[in-house]
C-alpha positions in Angstrom: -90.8 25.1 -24.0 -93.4 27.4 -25.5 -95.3 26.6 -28.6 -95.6 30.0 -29.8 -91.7 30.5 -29.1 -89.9 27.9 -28.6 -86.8 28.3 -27.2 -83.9 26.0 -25.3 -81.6 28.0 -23.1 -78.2 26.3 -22.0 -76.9 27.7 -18.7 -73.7 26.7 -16.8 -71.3 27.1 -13.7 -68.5 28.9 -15.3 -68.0 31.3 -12.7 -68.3 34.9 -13.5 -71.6 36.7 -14.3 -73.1 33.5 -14.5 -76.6 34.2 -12.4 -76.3 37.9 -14.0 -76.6 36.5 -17.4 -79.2 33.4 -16.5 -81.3 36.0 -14.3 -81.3 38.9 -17.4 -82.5 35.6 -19.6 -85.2 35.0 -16.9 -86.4 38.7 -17.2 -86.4 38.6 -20.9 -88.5 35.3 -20.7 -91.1 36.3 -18.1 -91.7 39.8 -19.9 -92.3 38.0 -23.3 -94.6 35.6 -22.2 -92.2 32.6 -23.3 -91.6 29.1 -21.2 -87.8 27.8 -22.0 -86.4 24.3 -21.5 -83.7 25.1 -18.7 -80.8 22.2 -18.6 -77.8 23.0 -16.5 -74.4 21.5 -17.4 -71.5 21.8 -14.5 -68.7 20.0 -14.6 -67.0 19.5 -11.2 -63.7 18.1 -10.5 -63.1 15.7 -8.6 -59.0 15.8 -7.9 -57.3 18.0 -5.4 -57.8 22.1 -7.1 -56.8 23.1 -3.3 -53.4 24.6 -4.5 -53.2 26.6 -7.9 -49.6 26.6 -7.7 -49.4 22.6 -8.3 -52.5 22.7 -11.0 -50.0 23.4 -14.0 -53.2 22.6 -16.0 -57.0 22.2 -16.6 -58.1 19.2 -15.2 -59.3 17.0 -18.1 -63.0 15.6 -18.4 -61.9 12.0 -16.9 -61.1 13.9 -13.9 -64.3 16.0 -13.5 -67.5 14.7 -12.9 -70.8 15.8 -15.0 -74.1 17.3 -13.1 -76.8 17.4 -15.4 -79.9 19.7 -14.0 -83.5 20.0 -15.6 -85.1 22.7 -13.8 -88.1 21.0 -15.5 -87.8 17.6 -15.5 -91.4 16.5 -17.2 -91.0 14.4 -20.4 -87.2 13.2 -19.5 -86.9 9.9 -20.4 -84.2 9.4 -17.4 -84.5 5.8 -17.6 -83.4 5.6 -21.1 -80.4 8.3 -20.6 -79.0 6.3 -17.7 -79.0 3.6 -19.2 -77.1 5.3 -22.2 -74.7 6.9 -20.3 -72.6 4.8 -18.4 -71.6 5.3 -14.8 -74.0 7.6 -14.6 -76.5 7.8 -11.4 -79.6 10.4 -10.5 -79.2 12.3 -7.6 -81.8 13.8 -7.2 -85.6 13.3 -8.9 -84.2 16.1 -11.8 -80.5 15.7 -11.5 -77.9 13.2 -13.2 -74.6 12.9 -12.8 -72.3 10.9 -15.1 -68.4 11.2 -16.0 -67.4 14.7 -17.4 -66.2 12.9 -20.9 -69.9 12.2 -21.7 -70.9 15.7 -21.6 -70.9 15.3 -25.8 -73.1 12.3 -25.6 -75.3 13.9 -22.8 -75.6 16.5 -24.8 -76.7 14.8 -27.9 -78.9 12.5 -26.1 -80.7 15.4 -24.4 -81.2 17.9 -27.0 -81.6 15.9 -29.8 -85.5 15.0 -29.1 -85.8 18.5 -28.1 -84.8 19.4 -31.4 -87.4 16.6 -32.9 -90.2 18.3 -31.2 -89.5 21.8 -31.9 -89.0 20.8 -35.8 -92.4 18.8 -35.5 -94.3 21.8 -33.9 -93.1 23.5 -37.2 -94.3 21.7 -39.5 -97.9 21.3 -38.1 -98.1 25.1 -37.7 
């Protein structure tokens, strides 16, 4: 995040024009000067999709699982959201992965400080 203009930028795996729209964000970051905050939600199933004939719906979030990425990861308190969300494991030094029904919580949990620091840099400017 950027003092001047802070900003936090959501990205995600939803298929189409995905890396167009993150890499047009990059572009528009890199000419203005401005750092974001980059967390990357997927959620990835983890039943059988091989056969779209027999998936007569979307899977649900206890069948998925959650893979949280901070391109960034200084300042994540990981020990304190793993502990928070349950089941949840790092798999790599800036990735979590947890169940894909505590994406609301992960979400809270993560963006919520954020939030805190960007409404404190406010005040003291």
């Amino acid at each position: 995040m950027s003092v001047k203009h802070p900003i936090i930028v959501i990205t995600g795996s939803s298929g189409a024009g995905t890396s167009t729209v993150r890499t047009t964000f990059e572009e528009i970051f890199r000419r203005e000067g401005v750092v974001p905050a980059i967390v990357n939600f997927q959620r990835v199933p983890i039943v059988d999709t091989s056969n779209p004939f027999t998936a007569r719906h979307i899977k649900s979030q206890d069948e998925s699982m959650l893979v949280i990425r901070f391109r960034d990861p200084r300042g994540v308190d990981f020990p304190y959201l793993l502990s928070m969300l349950k089941e949840s494991f790092m798999s790599r030094a800036n990735t979590i992965v947890c169940p894909g029904g505590k994406m609301p919580l992960a979400m809270q949990l993560i963006f919520t400080p954020m939030i805190w620091r960007l409404m404190e840099r406010r005040r003291q400017a």
